[in-house]
C-alpha positions, 0 to 999 in steps of 0.5 A: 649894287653896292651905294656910294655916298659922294663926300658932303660940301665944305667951305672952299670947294669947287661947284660945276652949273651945266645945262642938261636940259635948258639953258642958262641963256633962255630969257626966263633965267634974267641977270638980277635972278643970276646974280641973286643966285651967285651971291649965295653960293659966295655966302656958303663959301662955294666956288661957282664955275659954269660949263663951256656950253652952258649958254648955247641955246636952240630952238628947244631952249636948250644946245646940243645932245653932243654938248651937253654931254661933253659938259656932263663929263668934264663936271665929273672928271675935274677934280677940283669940282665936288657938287653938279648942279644944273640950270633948270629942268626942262624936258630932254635930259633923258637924251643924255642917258644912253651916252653917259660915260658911267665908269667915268660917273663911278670913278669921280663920285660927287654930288649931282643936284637938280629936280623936275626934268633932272629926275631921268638923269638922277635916277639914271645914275643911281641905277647905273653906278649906286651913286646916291644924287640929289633931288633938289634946287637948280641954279635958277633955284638960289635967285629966289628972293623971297621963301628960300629959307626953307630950301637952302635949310634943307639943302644945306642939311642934305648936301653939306651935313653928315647928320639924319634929319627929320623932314619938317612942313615949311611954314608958308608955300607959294605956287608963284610961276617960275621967279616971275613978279618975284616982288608981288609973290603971295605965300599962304599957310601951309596946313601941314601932311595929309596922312592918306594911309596911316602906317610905317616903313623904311627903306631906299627913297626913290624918286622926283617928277612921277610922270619922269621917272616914268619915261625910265620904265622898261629901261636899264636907267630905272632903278629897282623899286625892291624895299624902296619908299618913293617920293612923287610929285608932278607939275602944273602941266598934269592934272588928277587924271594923268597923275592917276595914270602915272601912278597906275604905271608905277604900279603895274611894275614887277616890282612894285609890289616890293615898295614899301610907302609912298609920299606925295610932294605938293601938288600945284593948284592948277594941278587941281588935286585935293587931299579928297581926291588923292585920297580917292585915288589911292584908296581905289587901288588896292595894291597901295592897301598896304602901304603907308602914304603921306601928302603935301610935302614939301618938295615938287614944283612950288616954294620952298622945296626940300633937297632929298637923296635918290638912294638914300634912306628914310624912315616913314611914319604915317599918323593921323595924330603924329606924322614923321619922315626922317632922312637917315642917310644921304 
């Protein structure tokens, strides 16, 4: 299937929130963090619109499947909208994908943004039409008060720059739930890539929240793994074992063989995962052998996180003395 890039961002266009999976209306989303998060989209000289439905809210924390998609269409039929971006993650975003106009997708390329649960639909997308999405901040991202540099660096180089870049550690990390006490937020140093295997690739990056991607196995919404460098990370609700088994059911697909690297995002510390034991992990499957495998990047469920496209492409280099992942084209 032939890609499709949607036009980067420019000063003046037209930006769409919608509620996929949780709404914008749960308690968590405060009207301080709202109007953080408003206030710097007016700074990059974007125009905000919310979706119709965007604040109903049930017992799920989230609206209906009917609504959600409704809002999912309209976003991508307006023209004058060039950039969906969604509230929050959530659990029940893979209830859309059956049900999604992809001719509709297809014909009104734009940028899709969003990370955590948005991974079913992202990669939904991209399998479905070859539009190239985004795995990056939500809405409820942009009302982070302290470490946001780092993120919106990266967005701003993904969603609204032309040129490759090479992805660089942040400087400090924080594993503060949500944008709870933001003010009491403590960062440590972050001590920079784990190099698990020590190799080169380059190819399609794939990927998100692994466990997921891993509810598409099976499914026409996955996207191939054929010469493709995945990109997993999981949240504080998996620990060692479950990410282990996650990564074992990538690995028992038919193609899988076909991938050719593998990076870890950060891995939350209630996650209890340490490079000794991930590495432990990967060693002992020798289908991962081969491959060139880095660690502790910055994306996944802590701050700052970097934006990165699904079906983009990457080049790896896994070096003990020198490590590199560059973003080639978005």
């Amino acid at each position: 299937m032939k890609k499709i890039f949607p036009k980067k961002l420019k000063i003046g266009d037209g930006i769409r929130v919608v509620a996929p999976a949780r709404s914008l209306a749960m308690p968590l989303i405060n009207e301080g963090l709202k109007e953080i998060a408003q206030t710097r989209f007016k700074e990059l000289g974007l125009h905000l619109s919310f979706a119709k439905h965007v604040n109903e809210i049930d017992a799920f924390d989230s609206s209906s499947m009917e609504h959600r998609r409704d809002d999912f269409h309209e976003a991508f039929s307006d023209q004058s909208i060039k950039m969906v971006i969604t509230v929050i993650g959530g659990f029940n975003s893979n209830q859309l994908l059956r049900y999604l106009d992809y001719d509709l997708i297809k014909k009104n390329p734009k940028i899709f943004c969003g990370y955590s649960d948005i991974t079913a639909l992202g990669n939904a997308v991209f399998a479905k039409t070859g539009l190239v999405t985004y795995s990056g901040p939500h809405f409820f991202s942009f009302g982070e008060k302290n470490g946001f540099d780092h993120t919106l660096e990266y967005f701003k180089r993904c969603v609204m720059n032309e040129d490759s870049f090479e992805v660089l550690p942040s400087k400090q990390w924080s594993d503060g739930r949500w944008a709870n006490n933001q003010d009491d937020r403590k960062f440590v140093s972050n001590e920079g890539y784990w190099v698990i295997n020590e190799g080169s690739a380059k190819g399609t990056l794939i990927g998100g929240n692994q466990c997921t991607l891993n509810l598409l196995q099976g499914t026409e919404f996955m996207p191939a793994l054929t010469d493709a460098v995945l990109f997993l990370e999981d949240d504080d609700e998996a620990h060692a074992a479950t990410i282990d088994r996650d990564l074992q059911s990538l690995i028992h697909l038919s193609d899988f063989a076909k991938v050719q690297g593998i990076v870890f995002g950060r891995f939350t510390p209630k996650t209890g995962m340490t490079q000794e034991l991930l590495t432990k992990i990967v060693k002992t499957k020798k289908e991962l052998d081969h491959l060139p495998v880095i660690a502790n990047v910055d994306f996944g469920h802590t701050t700052p996180f970097i934006t990165f496209p699904i079906g983009g492409e990457i080049e790896l280099v896994a070096k003990e003395s020198s490590s590199s992942i560059k973003i080639i084209r978005h």
